[in-house]
N, C-alpha and C positions, 0 to 999 in steps of 0.2 A: 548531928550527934557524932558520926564518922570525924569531924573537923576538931571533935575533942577528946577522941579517941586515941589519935594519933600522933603521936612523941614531938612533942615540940624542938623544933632545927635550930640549931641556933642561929644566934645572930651575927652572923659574918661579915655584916657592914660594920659593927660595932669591934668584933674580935678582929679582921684582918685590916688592923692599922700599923703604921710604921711607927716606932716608938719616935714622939719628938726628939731633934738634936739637941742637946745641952748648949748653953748660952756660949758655952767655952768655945767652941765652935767657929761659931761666928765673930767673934772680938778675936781670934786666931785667924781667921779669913780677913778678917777687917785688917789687922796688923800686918799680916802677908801686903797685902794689895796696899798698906800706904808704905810698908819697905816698896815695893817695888813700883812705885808714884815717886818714891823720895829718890832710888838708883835713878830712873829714866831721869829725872829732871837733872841730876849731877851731870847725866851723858851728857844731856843736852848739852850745858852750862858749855861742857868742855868741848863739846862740835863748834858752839860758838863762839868760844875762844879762839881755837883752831883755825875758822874761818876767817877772822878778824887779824888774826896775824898773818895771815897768807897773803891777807886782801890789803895791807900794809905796803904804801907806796914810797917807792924809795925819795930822799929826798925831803921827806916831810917827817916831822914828829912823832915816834912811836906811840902807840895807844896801848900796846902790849907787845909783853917778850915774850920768847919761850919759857921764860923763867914761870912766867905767870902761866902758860897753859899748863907743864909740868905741874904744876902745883896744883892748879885746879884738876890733873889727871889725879894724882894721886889721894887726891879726896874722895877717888870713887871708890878704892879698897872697901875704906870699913863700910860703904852702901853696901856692896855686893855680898859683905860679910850677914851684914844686919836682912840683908834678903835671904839668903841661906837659913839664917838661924829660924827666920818667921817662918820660913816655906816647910824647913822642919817639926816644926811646934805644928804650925798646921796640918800637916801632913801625921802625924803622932796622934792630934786628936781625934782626927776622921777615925783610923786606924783604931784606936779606942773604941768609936761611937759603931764603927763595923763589927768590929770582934765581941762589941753587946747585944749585937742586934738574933746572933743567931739561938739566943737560950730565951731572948725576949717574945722569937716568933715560933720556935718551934712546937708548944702546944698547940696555936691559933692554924699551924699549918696541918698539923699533924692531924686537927678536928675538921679541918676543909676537904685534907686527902680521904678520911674516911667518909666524909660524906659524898663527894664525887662518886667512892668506888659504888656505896651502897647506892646511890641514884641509878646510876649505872646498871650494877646489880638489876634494881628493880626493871628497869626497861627492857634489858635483854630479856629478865624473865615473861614481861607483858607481849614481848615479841613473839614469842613462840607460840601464842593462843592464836594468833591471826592462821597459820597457814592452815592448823588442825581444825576449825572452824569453817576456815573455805572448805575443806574436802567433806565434813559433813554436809554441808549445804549442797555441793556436789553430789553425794550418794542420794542427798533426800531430794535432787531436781528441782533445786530453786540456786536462780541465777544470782551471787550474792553480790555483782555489780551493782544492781539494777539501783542497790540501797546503797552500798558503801565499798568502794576500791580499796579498801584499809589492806582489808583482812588475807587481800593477793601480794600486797606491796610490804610486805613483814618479811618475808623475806630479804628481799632487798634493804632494807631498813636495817635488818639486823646485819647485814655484811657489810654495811657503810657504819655502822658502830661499832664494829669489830674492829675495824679502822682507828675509832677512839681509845677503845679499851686498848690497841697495843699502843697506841701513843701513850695512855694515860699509866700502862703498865711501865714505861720506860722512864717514867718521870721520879723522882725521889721525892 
């Protein structure tokens, strides 16, 4: 009967979730990362150019000039460009998808913090029947060990959540 008495808590598995990222997101990550698949392999192209004329023995027939590695250098411009622009598109949408997030969670947070404090709340206050319950049992000469070590260790209990409570006081 007590069990439906009692103000039903919500459901903080259900309300404390991260709102999904939109698809844009990821086709922005996706684009990023094949810009910057498409710069690296330019580099490469042109290390391997590079090497191949170095590695050019006198005497024999060219396989390549510098004309050609030149060329092939200057084809990594617009990669480096086309990475910029995608790391900023990406970087723009995260940016977005953050700057959502705080109107999206702040009632679900706001309904976690009050229930924390009132938890809280109720412990401290359930703390404080233990010490005043020892000392009656002391006046009335019965050893309240004998049954249950609760009601001595409330004390202590209570000054190791007081520990909590200013943690949890500091938190926003």
């Amino acid at each position: 009967m007590l069990a439906r008495l009692k103000a039903a808590e919500p459901d903080f598995d259900r309300l404390l979730t991260i709102p999904e990222k939109p698809a844009s997101i990821a086709a922005a990550e996706q684009a990023y990362q094949d810009a910057v698949a498409a710069r690296q392999e330019g580099q490469q192209r042109h290390v391997e150019a590079g090497r191949r004329l170095a590695a050019q023995q006198l005497g024999q027939p060219p396989q390549i000039s510098s004309a050609d590695v030149e060329a092939i250098g200057r084809e990594l411009a617009p990669l480096f460009e086309a990475e910029a622009v995608a790391k900023a598109k990406r970087d723009e949408e995260n940016q977005a998808y953050q700057a959502s997030l705080g109107s999206a969670l702040e009632e679900p947070l706001r309904l976690y913090r009050e229930a924390v404090d009132q938890a809280l709340g109720r412990l401290e206050n359930l703390l404080t029947y233990g010490p005043s319950f020892r000392e009656k049992t002391k006046q009335a000469g019965i050893d309240i060990n004998r049954f249950s070590t609760l009601p001595g260790v409330c004390p202590q209990l209570w000054e190791r959540l007081n520990y909590v409570r200013v943690a949890f006081d500091r938190t926003n």
